[in-house]
FIVOGU-959642 format. One record per residue (C-alpha): x, y, z. Coordinates in steps of 0.02 Angstrom, whole numbers, plus 50000, padded with zeros to 5 digits. Layout:
! FIVOGU-959642
XYZ/...
***
This chain:
! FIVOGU-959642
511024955550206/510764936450129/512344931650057/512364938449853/512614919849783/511614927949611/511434944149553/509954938649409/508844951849387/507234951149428/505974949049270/504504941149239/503754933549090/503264948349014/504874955749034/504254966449159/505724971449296/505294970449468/505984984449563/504774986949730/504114976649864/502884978749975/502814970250147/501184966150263/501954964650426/500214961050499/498414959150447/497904965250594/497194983150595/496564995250749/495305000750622/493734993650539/493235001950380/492034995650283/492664993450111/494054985150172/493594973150303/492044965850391/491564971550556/491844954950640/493634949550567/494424931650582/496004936850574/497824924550553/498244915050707/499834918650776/500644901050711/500474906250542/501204924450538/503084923950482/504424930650609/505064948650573/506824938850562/506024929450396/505484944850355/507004954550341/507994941150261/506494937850123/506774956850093/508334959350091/508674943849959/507444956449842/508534968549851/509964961349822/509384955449684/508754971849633/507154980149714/507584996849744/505875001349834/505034993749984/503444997850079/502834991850216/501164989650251/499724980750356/498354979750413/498864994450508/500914991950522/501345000250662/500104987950780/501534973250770/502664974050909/504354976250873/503984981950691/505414995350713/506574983350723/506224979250564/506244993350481/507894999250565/508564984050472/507754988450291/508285006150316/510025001450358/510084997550146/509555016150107/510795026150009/511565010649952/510554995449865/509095002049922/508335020249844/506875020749989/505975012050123/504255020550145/502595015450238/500865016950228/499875017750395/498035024050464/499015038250554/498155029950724/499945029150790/500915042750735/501155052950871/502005038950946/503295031450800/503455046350686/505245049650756/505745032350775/505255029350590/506295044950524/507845036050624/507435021250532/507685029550366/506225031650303/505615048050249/504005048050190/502395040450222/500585037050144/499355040950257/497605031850230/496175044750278/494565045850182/493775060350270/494075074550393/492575075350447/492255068950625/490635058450607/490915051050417/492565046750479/491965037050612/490355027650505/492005024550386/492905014950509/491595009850622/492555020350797/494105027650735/494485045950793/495045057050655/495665069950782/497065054750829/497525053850641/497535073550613/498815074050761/499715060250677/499985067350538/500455084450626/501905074250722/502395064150562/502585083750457/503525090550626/504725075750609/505185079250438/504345064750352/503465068950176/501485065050183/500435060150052/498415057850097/497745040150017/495775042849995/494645027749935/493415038149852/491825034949906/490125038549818/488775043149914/490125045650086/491405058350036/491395061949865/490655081149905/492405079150025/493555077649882/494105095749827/493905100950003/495465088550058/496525093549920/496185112449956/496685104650125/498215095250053/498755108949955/498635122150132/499595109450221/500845102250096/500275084350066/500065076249914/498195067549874/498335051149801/496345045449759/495895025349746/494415018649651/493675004649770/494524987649748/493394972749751/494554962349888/493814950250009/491944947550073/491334965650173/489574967550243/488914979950089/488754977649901/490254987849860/489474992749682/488515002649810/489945014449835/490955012549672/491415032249592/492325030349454/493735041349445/493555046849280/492225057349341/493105065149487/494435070949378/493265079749268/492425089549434/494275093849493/494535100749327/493635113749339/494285116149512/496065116649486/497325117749371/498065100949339/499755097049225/500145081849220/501875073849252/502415058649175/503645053349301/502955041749439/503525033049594/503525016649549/501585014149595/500155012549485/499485030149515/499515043849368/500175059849432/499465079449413/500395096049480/498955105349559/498885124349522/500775126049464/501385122249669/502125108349758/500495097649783/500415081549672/498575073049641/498595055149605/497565044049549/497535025849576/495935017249444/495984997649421/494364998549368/494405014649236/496135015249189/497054998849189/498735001749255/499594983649250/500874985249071/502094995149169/501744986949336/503504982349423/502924976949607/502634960349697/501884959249863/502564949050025/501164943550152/501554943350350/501354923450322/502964927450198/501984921650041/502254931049876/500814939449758/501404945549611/499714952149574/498414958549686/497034955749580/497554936949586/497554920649705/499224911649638/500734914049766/502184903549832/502694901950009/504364909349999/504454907650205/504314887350191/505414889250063/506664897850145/506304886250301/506554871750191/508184875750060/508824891850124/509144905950000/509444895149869/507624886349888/507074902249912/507964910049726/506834895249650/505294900549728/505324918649686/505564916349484/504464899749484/503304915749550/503914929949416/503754915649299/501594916249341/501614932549352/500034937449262/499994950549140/498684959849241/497214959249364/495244954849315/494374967949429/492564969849402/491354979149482/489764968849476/488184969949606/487964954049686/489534947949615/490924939249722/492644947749747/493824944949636/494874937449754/494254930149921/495644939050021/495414953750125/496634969950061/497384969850242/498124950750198/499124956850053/499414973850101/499064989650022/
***
């Protein structure tokens, strides 16, 4: 790890404490869906896209000085070459400073990593699937094979990584889907995490289109399911229900209907190494040039003159014809 010159927690101006960082090792994806990207994507040139070295020595100065949670995320993650490497070097912190390294991935290439990434320490994994069904899966992500992601998922469970489904709920697409995957969560012993649309970067539909608020898709699982809600989280912004007195957790995940940002405790690290503190938000320092520039010192001073900005929460709107709130794509931040 980065030499421990300072032990200062991490707080922001609200007094917030930042314990969890996520990581976009890549904007790049192997998928296309449609809420999240356009079909034809410009995406970073090569030049721009921070080493996994930088990487790993951005990271590990967070926890040092205190994360205790990191996630790494894409685009789709596991498309960067060599990304194991750096997860074997995050996960090498586990059981000491570090509580967990997770990831969240499409699933596309599961089959393939799932036992490298249980070597690497972590053990457990969000999986990002909106739909079992065949056909809406593909119109969801323009060619993606859910049978690839099912078998994913399959080899992540038989490798003893913990699963939890993340589904953008979708009116209009999947909402008559919704009980019917936690029924399927609940068979196969997944959590459900549900996500209200975001309104991130320029996509080729209006996404008011497909907004469902999940205030109302609480109410239809209600009469589903038992739900009892638990209070302790996992450091995320979902809300939490135990579903039918078992093992199955429902989340849900509303920046739109339930503001979530007074307890937030997360910042966000882009694969150019530039730090968000808010996703809803376009301020951010380039904590790679600054590291490039001063060392970890340089790089201290970025990082709170960041936590300093932090805002106290995001503006998301969902407004026909109305631009994004921020211009960025979710795959550039990470999710």
């Amino acid at each position: 790890m980065t030499e421990n010159r300072t032990v200062r927690p991490l707080i922001d101006g609200f007094g917030r404490t930042i314990r969890y960082l996520r990581v976009s090792v890549t904007d790049r994806c192997d998928l296309r869906c449609r809420y999240c990207m356009a079909e034809h994507m410009t995406f970073l040139p090569r030049d721009r896209i921070a080493t996994l070295e930088e990487l790993a020595v951005i990271t590990e100065r967070f926890i040092a000085r205190g994360v205790r949670k990191v996630r790494l995320s894409g685009g789709e993650p596991l498309v960067r070459r060599d990304v194991m490497m750096l997860a074997q070097r995050i996960g090498r912190h586990v059981g000491g400073a570090l509580d967990e390294l997770t990831m969240t991935t499409n699933g596309t290439r599961l089959r393939q990593y799932a036992p490298e990434l249980v070597a690497a320490g972590i053990r457990r994994l969000n999986v990002s699937m909106d739909t079992r069904d065949p056909a809406r899966f593909r119109f969801i992500t323009r060619h993606g094979d859910v049978a690839q992601v099912l078998d994913g998922i399959a080899a992540a469970r038989d490798a003893g990584l913990a699963v939890k489904i993340n589904m953008v709920a979708l009116k209009g697409i999947n909402d008559d889907e919704i009980a019917s995957m936690l029924d399927w969560c609940i068979a196969e012993g997944h959590d459900l995490t549900l996500i209200e649309t975001m309104p991130l970067g320029a996509i080729d539909e209006d996404r008011t289109d497909r907004f469902l608020p999940l205030t109302a898709v609480k109410e239809m699982l209600d009469e589903r399911f038992v739900l009892e809600r638990e209070e302790k989280g996992t450091g995320g912004p979902a809300r939490y229900w135990r579903v039918n007195g078992g093992t199955t957790r429902l989340g849900l995940i509303s920046p739109l209907t339930a503001n979530f940002c007074d307890g937030c405790n997360r910042v966000r690290l882009t694969t150019e190494g530039r730090l968000y503190t808010c996703l809803g938000h376009d301020d951010q320092r380039d904590l790679r040039q600054a590291l490039r520039d001063g060392g970890v010192d340089a790089l201290d001073a970025a990082i709170e003159d960041a936590l300093r900005t932090k805002p106290r929460r995001h503006d998301f709107r969902i407004e026909r014809d109305a631009a994004p709130a921020v211009a960025r794509h979710m795959s550039v931040t990470g999710g």
